[in-house]
N, C-alpha and C positions, 0 to 999 in steps of 0.2 A: 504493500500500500504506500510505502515514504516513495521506494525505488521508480516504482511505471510512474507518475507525474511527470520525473524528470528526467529519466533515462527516453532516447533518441529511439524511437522503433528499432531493431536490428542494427546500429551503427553503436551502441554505445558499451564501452569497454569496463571490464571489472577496473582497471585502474584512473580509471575518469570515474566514476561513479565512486568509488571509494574518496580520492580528492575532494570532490562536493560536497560529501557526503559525511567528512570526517569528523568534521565539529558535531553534528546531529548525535553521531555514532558515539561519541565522547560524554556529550552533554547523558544522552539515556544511560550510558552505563553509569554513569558516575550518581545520577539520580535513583535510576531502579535498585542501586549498591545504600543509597543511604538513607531512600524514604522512611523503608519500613520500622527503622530506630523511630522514628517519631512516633509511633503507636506503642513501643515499649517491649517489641521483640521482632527479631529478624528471623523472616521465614522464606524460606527460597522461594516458593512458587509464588510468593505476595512480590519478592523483589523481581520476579521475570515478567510478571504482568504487569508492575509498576515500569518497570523497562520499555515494555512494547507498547506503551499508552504515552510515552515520554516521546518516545522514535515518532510515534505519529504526528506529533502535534511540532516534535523538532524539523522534519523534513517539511510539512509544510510549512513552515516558516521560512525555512529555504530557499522551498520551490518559491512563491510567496517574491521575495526579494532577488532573483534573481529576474523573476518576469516583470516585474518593477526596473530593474536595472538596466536589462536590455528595452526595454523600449524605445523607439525614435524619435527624437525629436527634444525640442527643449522643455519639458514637461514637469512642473512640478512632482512631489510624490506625491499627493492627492489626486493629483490630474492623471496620474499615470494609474493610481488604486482605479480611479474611476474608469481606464479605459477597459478594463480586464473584462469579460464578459460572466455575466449571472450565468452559464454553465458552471465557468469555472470557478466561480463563488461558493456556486451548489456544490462541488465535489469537496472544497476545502470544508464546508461548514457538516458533510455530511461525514467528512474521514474524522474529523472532531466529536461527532457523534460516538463513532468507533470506539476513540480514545474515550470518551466518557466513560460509555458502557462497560468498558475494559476496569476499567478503576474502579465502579461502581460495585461490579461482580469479583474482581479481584477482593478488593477488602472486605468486603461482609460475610464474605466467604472463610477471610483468613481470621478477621479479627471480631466477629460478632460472638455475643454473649448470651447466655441463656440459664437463669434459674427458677428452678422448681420448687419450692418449698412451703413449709406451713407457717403461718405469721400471725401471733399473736399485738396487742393494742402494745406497741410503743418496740416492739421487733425492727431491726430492719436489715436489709439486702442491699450486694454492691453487685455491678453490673456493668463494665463500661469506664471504669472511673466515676461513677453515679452511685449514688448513697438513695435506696428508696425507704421510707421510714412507714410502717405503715400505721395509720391514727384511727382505727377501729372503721367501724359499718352500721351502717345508717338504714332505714327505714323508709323507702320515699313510696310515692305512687304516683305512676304515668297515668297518661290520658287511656288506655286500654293495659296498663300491667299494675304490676304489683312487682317495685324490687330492692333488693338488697344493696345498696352503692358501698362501695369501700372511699375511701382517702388515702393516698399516696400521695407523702413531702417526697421530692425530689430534690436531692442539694447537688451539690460538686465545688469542691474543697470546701465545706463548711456554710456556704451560700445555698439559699433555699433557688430552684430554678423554676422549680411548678409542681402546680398541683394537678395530680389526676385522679379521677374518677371511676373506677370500670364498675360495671355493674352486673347481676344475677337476676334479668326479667325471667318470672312469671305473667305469661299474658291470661288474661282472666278469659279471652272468648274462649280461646281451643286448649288451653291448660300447657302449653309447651313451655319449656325453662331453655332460656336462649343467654348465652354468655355475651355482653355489650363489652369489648375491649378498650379501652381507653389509650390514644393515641399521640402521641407527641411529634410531630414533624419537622425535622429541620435541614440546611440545606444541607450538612455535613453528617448527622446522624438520627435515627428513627427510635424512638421510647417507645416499648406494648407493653403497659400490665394487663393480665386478666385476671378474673377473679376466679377463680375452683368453687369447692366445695367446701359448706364448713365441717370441722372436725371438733375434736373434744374442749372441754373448758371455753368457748367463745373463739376458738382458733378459726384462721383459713387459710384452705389451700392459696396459695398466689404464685402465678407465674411471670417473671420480670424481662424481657426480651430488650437487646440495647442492637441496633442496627447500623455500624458505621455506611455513609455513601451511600445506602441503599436507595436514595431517589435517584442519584446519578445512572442507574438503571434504564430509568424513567427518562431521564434529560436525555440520556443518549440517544433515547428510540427518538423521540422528539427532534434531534437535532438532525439525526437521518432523513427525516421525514421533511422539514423544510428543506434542506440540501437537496434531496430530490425534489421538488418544487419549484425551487430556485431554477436547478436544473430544465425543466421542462418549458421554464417563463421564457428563456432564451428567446430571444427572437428570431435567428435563425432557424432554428425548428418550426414556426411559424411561416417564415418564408419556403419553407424546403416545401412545407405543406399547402403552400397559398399556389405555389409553381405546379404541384402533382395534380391539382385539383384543374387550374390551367388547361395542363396537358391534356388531360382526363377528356377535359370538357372540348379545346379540341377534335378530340378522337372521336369523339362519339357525333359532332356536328361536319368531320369531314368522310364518317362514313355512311350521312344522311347525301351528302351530294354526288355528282359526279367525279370521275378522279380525275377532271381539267381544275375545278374548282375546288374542288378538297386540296390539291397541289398548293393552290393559290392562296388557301387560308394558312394551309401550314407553312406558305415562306413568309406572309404577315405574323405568324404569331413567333415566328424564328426571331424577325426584327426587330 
């Protein structure tokens, strides 16, 4: 994905590519080698995909400034970003997507957190670098249920972050008990508690979920999706199809006439 942008169809050499190529090649290893210390442990397969999320975003930067560079003329760089065409906006915005996605499912994969346990009134659970406290269960009633809410303080380093809620509906029409999970979303990590079942002495089950990146999942698909968009806006594609349709039309009016005057239409539509 770095290399076909700017390698030459069939002209272009392992040692020309490499050259270009070599700061990109530099920058990812040196990043996919030291990201994953920042989450508090190094794991290979976390630094190989932090690697190949780094390579994509470094080539095209690359690509990016060298088609910038070579441009003709006296052109500002603005002037020159703006001459590039929306295809190839769409493919850089859509290989960015990639690299999201890659990061996204890289880390939630390496570093997400998961506990299971019973919590009594003033217990609490870590998860994440997250302190959940939990502050007993409540009694509430919806507009069709009947349910049990919990409270869960959320800190990190000693600061209170938020409060959640999950809940244990009983809906009164059909009698079903449905677990409501309580959600935290953020752009770097995702918070679930839910609530179980309760157990002895006023206890509850509680389950605490901590999600690094996991929207970046989400942004990636998204960023593929307008990159193909982009892509399609082109307006070349427009003309390729405004011409076919041309032709088409045409064809179909010069094998309504004679072939003195069909001749005659298709050197006017040649001109």
């Amino acid at each position: 994905m770095g290399i076909g942008p700017i390698a030459r169809w069939k002209k272009a050499s392992l040692l020309e590519l490499t050259t270009r190529l070599r700061w990109a090649l530099v920058v990812s290893l040196i990043t996919g080698v030291t990201l994953p210390f920042m989450f508090g442990k190094w794991k290979p397969l976390v630094s190989l995909g932090l690697l190949l999320a780094v390579w994509i975003v470094a080539t095209a930067l690359v690509n990016l400034w060298e088609r910038t560079r070579i441009t003709s003329g006296q052109l500002t760089t603005i002037q020159k970003l703006r001459a590039q065409t929306r295809s190839y906006y769409g493919m850089q915005v859509a290989h960015l997507g990639v690299a999201a996605f890659i990061v996204g499912v890289t880390l939630v994969t390496g570093y997400q957190s998961e506990q299971d346990v019973k919590m009594e009134t003033g217990d609490t659970v870590h998860a994440g670098g997250y302190e959940f406290k939990f502050n007993g269960v409540s009694q509430i009633s919806g507009p069709n249920y009947q349910a049990a809410r919990a409270e869960i303080i959320v800190s990190r380093n000693g600061v209170e972050a938020q409060r959640m809620y999950p809940e244990k509906r009983n809906y009164t029409a059909s009698g079903n008990v449905m677990t409501e999970t309580a959600i935290d979303t953020g752009l770097f990590r995702d918070l679930y508690v839910s609530l179980g079942e309760p157990v002895q002495n006023g206890a509850w089950s509680v389950r605490v979920y901590y999600k690094p990146f996991v929207d970046w999942i989400w942004g990636g698909a998204v960023l593929m999706a307008i990159g193909g968009g982009l892509a399609l806006s082109d307006r070349r594609y427009a003309l390729a199809a405004r011409k076919q349709r041309e032709a088409k039309a045409v064809s179909d009016k010069g094998a309504a006439l004679p072939a003195s005057v069909a001749a005659s239409v298709a050197v006017e539509a040649e001109q």
